[in-house]
DRENMARMAR-48945 format. One record per residue: residue in three letters; x negated, y, z of N, C-alpha, C, O in turn. Coordinates in steps of 0.001 Angstrom, whole numbers, padded with zeros to 6 digits, always signed. Atoms other than C-alpha are relative to their C-alpha. Last residue first. Layout:
ALAXYZXYZXYZXYZ ...
# end
This chain:
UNK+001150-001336-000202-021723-016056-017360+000460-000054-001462+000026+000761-002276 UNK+000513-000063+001095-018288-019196-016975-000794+001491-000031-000144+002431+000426 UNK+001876+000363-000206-017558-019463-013734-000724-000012-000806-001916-000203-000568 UNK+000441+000212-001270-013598-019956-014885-001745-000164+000302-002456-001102-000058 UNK-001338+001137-000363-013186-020060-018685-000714+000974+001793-001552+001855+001986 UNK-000639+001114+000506-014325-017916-021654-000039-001071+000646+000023-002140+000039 UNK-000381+000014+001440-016275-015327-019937+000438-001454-000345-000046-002447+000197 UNK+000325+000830+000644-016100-014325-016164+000162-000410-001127+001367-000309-001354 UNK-001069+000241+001229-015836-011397-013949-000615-001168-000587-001774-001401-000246 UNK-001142-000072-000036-016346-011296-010347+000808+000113-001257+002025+000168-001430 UNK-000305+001216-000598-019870-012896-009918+001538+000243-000038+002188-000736+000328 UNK+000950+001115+000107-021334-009630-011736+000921-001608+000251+001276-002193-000772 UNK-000763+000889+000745-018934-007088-010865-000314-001383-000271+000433-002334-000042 UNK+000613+000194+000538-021146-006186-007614+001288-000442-000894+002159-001115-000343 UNK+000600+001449+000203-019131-005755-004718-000193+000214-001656+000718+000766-002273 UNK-000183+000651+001120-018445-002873-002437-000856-000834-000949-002066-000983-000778 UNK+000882-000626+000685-018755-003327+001234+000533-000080-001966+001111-001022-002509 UNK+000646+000571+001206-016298-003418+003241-000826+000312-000687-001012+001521-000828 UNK-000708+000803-000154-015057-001955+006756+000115-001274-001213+000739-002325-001069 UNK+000525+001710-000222-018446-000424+006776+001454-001015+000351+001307-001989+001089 UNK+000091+000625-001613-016434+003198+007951-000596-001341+000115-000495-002007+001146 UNK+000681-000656-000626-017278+004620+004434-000039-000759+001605-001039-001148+002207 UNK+002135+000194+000487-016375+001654+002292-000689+000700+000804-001777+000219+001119 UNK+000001+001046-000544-012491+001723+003871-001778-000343-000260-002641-000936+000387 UNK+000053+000136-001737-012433+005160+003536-000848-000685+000208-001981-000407+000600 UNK-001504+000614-000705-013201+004858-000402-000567+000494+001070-001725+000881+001231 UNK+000143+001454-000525-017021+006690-001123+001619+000337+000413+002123+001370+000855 UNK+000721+000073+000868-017315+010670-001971+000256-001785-000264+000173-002079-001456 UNK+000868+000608+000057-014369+011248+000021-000657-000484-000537-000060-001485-000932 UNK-000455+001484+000127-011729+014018-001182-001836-000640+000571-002859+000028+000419 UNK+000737+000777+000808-011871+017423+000135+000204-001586-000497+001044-002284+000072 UNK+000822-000881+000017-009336+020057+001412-001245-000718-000921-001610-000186-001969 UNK+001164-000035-000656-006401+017717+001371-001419+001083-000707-001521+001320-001911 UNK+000859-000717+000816-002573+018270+000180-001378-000449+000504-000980-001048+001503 UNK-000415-001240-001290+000317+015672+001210-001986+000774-000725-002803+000206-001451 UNK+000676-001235+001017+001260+012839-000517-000092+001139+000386+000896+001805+000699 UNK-000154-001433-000496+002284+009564+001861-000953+000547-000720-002072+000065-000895 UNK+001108-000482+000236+002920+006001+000588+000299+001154+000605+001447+001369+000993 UNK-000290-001062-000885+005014+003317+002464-000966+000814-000989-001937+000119-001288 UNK+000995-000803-000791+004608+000102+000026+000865+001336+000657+002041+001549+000360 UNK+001488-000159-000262+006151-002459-001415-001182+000727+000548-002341+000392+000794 UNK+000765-001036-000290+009698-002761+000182-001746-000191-000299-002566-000525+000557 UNK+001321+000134-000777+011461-005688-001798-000674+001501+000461-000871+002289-000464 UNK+000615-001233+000510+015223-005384-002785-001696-000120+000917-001836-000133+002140 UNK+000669+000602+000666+016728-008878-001861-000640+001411-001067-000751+001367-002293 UNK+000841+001356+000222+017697-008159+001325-000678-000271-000977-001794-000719-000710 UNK-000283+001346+000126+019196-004457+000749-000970-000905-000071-001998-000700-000715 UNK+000038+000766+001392+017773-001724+002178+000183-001160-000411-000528-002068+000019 UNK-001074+000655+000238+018994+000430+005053+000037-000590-001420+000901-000416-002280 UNK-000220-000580+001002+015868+002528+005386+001297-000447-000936+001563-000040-002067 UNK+000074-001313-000476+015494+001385+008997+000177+001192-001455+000297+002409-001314 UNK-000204-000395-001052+016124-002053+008514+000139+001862+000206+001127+002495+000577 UNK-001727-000261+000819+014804-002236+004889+001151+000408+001270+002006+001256+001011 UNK-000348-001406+001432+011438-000724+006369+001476-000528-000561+002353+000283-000860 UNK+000170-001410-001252+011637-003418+010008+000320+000998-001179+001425+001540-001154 UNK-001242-000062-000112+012495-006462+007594+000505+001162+000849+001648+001520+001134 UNK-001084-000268+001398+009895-005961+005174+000758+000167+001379+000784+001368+001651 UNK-000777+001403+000592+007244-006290+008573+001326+000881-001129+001798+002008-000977 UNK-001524-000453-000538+004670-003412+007985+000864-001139+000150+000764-001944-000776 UNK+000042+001001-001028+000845-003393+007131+001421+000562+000474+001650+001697+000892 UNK-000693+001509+000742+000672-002081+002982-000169-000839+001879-000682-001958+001882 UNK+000080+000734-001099+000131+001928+004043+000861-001791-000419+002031-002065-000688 UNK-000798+000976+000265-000990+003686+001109+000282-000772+000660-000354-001780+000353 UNK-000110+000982-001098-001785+007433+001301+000649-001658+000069+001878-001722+000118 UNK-001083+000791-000300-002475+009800-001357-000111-001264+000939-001066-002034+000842 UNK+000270+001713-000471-004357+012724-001542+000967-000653+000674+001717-000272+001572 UNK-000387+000352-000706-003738+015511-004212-000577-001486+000806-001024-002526+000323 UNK+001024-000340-000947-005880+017535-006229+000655-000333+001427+000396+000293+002455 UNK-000679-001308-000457-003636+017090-009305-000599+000172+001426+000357+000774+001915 UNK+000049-000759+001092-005915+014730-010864+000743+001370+000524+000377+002522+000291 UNK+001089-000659-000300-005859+012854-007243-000356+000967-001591-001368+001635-001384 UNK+000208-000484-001334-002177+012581-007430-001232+000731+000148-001306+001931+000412 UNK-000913-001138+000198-001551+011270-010921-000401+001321+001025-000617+002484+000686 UNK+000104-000576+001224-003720+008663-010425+000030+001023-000293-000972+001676-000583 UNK+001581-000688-000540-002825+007713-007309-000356+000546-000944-000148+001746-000763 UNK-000437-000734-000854+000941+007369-008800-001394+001057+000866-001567+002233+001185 UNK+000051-001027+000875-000797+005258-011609+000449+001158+000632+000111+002182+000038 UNK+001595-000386+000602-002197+003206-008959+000184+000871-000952-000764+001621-001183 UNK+000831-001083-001151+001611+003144-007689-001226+000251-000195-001477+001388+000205 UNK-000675-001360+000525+002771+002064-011487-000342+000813+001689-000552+002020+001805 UNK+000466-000738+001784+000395-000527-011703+000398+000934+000258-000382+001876+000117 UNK+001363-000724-000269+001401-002002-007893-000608+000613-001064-001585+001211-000613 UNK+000038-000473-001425+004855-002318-009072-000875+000583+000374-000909+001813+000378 UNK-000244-001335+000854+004006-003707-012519+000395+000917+000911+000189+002048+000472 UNK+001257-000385+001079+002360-006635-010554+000229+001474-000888-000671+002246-001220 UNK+001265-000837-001382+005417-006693-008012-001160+000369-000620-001600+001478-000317 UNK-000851-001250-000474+007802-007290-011227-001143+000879+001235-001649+001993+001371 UNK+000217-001367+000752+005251-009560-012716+000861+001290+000442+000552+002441+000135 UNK+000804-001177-000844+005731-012109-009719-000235+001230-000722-000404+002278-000098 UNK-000722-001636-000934+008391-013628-011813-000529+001239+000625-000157+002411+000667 UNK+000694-000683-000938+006108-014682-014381+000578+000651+000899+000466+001846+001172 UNK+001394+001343+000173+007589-016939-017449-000459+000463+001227-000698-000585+001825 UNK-000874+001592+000807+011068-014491-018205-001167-001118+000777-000597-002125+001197 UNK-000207+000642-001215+009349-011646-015730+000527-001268-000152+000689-002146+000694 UNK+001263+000375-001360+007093-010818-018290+000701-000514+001359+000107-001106+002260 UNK+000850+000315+000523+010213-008995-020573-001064-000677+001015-000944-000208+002146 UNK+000932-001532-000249+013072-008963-018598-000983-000543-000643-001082-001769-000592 UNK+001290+000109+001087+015554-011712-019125-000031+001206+000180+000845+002067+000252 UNK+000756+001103+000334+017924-012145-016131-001431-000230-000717-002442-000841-000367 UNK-000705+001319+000167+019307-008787-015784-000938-001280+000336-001976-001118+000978 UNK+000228+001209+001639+017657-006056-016294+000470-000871+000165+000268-001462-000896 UNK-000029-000944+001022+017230-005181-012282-000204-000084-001439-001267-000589-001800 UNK-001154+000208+000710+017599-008175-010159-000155+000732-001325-000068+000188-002426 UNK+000231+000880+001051+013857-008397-009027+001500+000268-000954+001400+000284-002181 UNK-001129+000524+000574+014294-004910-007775+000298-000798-000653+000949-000539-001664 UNK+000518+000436+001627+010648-003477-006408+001446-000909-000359+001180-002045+000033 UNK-000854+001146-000268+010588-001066-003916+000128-000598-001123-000094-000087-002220 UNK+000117+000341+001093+008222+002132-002971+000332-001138-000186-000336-001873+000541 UNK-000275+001695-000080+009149+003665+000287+000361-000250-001689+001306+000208-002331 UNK-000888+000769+000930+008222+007426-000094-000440-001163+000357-001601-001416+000681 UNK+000418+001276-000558+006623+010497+002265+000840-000752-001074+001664-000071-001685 UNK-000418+000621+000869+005861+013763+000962-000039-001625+000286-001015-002353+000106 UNK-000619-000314+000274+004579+016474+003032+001153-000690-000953+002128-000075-001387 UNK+000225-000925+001576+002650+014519+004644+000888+000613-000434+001875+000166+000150 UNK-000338-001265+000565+003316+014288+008244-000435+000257-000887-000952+001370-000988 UNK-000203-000896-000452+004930+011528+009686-000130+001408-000279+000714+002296-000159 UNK-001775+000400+000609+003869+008796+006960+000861+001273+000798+001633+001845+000029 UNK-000671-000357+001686+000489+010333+006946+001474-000091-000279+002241+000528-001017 UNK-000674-001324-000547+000044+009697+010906+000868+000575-001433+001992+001046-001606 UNK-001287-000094+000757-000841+006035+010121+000976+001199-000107+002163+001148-000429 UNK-001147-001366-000103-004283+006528+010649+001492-000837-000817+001702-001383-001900 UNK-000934-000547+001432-006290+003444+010824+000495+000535+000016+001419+000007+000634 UNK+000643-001131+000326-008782+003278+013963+000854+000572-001057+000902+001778-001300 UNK-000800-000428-001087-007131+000074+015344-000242+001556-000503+000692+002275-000148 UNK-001134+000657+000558-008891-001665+011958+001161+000967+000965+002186+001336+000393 UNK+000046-001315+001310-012024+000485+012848+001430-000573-000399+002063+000326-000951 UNK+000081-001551-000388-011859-000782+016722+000265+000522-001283+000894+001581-001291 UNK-001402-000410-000635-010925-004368+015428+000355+001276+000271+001470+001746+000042 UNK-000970-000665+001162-013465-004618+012612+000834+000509+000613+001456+001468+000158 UNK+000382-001350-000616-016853-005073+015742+001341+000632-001575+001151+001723-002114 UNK+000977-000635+001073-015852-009144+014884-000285+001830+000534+000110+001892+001698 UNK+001371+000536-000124-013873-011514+017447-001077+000482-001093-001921-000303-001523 UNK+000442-000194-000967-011013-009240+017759-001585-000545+000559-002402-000139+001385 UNK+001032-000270+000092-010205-009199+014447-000783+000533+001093-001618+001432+001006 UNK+001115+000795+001297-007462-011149+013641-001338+000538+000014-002174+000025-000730 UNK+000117+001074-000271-005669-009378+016746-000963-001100-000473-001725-001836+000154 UNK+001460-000477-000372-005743-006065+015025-000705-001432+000916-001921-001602+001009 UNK+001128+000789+001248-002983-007588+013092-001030+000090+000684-001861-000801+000513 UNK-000201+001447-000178-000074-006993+015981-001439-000157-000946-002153-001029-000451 UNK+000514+000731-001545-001475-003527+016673-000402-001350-000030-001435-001897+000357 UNK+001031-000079-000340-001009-002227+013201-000632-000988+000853-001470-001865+000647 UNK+000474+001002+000732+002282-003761+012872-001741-000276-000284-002363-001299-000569 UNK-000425+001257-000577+003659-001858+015308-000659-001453-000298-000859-002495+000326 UNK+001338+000192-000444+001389+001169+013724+000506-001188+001181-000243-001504+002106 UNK+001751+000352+000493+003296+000346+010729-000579-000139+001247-001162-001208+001430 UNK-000148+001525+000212+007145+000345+012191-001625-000731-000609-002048-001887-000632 UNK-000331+001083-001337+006536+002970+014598-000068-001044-000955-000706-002026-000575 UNK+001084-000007-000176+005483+005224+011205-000421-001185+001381-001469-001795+001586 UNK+000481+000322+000824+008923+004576+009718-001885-000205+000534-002550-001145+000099 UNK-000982+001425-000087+010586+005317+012881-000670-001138-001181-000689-002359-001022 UNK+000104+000259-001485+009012+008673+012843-000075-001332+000295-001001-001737+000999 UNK+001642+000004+000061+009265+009231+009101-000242-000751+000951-000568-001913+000708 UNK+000561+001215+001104+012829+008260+009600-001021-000252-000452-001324-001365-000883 UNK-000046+000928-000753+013347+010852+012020-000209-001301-000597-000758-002207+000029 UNK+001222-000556-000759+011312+013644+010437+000705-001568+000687-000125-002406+001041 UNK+000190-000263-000924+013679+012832+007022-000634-000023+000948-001570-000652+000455 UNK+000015-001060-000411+012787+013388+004146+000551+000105+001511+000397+001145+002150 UNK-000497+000379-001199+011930+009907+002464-000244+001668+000835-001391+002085+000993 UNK+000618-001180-000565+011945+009752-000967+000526+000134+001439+001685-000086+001790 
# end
């Protein structure tokens, strides 16, 4: 939980640092302006800011799913922040998820050990309406996609 204004601050330098650098990838498309367009103000002033982290050590050795799957730690990671959204917009809250940052700038500035992973910045803070459509769908930064071609039965490509 992150309360302080200067660590917000510092915290929000380290996204829209990171902002900048990416916007690069999309200089040759009309994405760069909406990509440059991303609020990162949330981390500054929601009322509720948090660095969400994922502890391969934790449990020991044998953890259930992580025995065969290390990555399952970050997989149950992002689960339990979707359940965080979850939570949030039921309670008439909106939540913020900023995933453009270098790790070493948030453990840096949140003094976190090396092998503790920073997954996300989120910010929780009250809003008046929610968007009928994601952001990212409203500004044409994607479109959404048909399940169709994205699920498949009993193997790969398989209808």
């Amino acid at each position: 939980m992150i309360e302080s204004n200067e660590l917000k601050k510092r915290l929000a330098w380290a996204a829209d640092k990171e902002r900048r650098a990416l916007a690069i990838h999309y200089e040759d498309d009309d994405r760069a302006e909406k990509f440059l367009s991303l609020k990162v103000e949330g981390i500054k002033d929601a009322p509720l800011t948090i660095c969400v982290t994922c502890d391969p050590s934790r449990g020991g050795a044998h953890v259930l799913g992580r025995n065969s799957i290390p990555e399952t730690d970050i997989m149950s990671t992002a689960c339990a922040i979707q359940n965080m959204w979850l939570a949030a917009c039921a309670e008439g809250l909106a939540m913020g998820w900023v995933s453009f940052y270098k790790k070493a700038d948030i453990r840096d500035i949140l003094e976190i050990p090396l092998h503790i992973d920073p997954i996300a910045i989120i910010s929780i803070g009250y809003t008046d309406e929610y968007p009928k459509q994601p952001i990212l769908e409203l500004v044409n930064w994607e479109k959404r996609q048909t399940l169709e071609h994205l699920i498949f039965n009993n193997k790969w490509g398989g209808n």
